[in-house]
C-alpha positions in Angstrom: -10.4 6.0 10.0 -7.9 7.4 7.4 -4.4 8.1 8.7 -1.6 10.0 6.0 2.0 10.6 6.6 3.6 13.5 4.9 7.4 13.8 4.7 9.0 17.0 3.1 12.6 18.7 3.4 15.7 19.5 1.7 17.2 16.9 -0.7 19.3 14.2 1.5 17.4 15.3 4.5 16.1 11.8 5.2 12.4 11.2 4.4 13.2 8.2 2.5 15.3 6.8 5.3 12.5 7.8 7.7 9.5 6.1 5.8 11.8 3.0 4.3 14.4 2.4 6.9 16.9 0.1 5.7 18.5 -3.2 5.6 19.4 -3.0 9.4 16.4 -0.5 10.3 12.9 -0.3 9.7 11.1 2.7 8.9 7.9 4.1 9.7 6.0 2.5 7.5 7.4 -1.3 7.6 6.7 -0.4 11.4 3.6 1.0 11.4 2.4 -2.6 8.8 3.9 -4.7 11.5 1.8 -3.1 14.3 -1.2 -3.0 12.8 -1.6 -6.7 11.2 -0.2 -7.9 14.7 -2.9 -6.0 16.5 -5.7 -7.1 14.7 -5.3 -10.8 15.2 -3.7 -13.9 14.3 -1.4 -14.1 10.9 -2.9 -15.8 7.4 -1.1 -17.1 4.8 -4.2 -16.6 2.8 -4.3 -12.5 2.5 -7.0 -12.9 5.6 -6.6 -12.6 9.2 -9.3 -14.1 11.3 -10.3 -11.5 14.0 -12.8 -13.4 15.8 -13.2 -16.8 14.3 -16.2 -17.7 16.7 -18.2 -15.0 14.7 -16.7 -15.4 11.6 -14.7 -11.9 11.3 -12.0 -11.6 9.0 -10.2 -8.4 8.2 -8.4 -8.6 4.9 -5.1 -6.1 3.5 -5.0 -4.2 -0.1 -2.6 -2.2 -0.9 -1.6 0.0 -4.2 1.6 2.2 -4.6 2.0 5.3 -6.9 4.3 7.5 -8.1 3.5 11.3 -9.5 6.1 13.3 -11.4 5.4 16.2 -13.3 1.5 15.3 -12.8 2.4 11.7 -14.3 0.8 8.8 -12.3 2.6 5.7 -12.5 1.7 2.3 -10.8 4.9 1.0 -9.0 2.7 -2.8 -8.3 2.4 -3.6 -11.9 3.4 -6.9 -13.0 4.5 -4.9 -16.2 8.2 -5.0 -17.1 7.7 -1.0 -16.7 5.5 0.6 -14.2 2.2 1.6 -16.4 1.0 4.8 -16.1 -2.5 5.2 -14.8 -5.3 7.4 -15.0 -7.6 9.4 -12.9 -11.3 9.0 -13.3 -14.7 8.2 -12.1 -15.9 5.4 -10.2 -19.3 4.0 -9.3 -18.2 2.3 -6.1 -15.3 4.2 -5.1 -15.8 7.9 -6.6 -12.9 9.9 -7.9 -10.0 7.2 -8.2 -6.7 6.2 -9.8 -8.0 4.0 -12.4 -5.9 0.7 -14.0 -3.6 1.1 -10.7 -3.1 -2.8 -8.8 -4.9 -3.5 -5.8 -2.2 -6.2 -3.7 -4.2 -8.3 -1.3 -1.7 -9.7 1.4 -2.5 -11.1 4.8 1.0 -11.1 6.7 4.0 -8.2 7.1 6.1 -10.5 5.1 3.7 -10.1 1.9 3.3 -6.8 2.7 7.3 -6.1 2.6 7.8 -7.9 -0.6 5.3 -5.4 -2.4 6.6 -2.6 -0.8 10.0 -3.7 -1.7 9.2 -4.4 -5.2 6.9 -0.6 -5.4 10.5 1.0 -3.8 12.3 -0.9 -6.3 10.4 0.8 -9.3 10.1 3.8 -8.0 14.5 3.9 -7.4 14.7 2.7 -11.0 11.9 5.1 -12.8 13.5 8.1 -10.8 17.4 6.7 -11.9 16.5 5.5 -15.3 14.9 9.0 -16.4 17.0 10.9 -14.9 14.4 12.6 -12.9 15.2 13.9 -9.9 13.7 12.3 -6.9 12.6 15.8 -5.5 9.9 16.2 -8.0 8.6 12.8 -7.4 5.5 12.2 -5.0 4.9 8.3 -3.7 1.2 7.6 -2.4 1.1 4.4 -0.4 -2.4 3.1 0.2 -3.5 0.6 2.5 -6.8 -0.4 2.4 -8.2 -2.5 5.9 -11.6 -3.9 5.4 -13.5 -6.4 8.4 -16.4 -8.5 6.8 -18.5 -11.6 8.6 -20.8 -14.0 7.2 -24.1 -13.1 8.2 -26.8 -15.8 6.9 -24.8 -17.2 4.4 -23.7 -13.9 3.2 -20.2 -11.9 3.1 -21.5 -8.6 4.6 -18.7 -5.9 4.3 -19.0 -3.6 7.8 -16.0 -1.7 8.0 -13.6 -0.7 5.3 -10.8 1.8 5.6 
């Protein structure tokens, strides 16, 4: 399943409040995180949640967050003291892809809030210290869900989305 949420209007209109939320308010997205890791079983520490543990099904989180301006990828997850700029290009596994941009494995909403936190945070500075104007500035959250079992000894990957 692939699910995308588009937000567009006027400048001060509220799509960043709508997707974010704030301090007292969460937003589509933190809300949307929150649903989804509580419906698919019991909370990990270890960037896993066990679905069924009597058959050995774990679904694990990824997530990356980018930032376009003026057709300028820019990885907001880098552990880089500025958000690098990545590339698009070919993959063997996963065809036409952003590549050099971090993949963020977390198991729990609280993991999942601190690197959207920190990918907010860049983008608020990159969009302030530039000057740019946050209008021309596109942010692509993606949130990859992906359910394995061990089947014979083996990691067998059966759904990933």
């Amino acid at each position: 399943y692939n699910v995308g949420v588009f937000c567009f209007g006027a400048t001060d209109s509220g799509k960043t409040y709508t997707l974010q939320g704030s301090k007292n308010e969460s937003g589509v997205i933190p809300l949307f995180m929150d649903e989804l890791i509580d419906n698919l079983g019991q909370k990990s520490d270890a960037g896993g949640i066990s679905q069924d543990p009597s058959r050995g099904i774990q679904v694990n989180f990824k997530m990356r967050y980018l930032e376009i301006i003026e057709e300028e990828i820019t990885d907001l997850l880098s552990d880089e003291a500025f958000p690098r700029s990545a590339t698009i290009g070919l993959d063997d596994v996963e065809g036409h892809t952003v590549k050099d941009a971090v993949w963020r494995a977390f198991g729990d909403h609280k993991s999942f809030m601190n690197y959207f936190s920190r990918g907010v945070q860049s983008r608020n500075t990159l969009s302030n210290e530039f000057g740019r104007l946050s209008a021309k500035a596109t942010s692509i959250l993606t949130v990859q869900v992906i359910q394995s079992q061990y089947v014979g000894g083996n990691l067998k990957i059966f759904n990933s989305y």
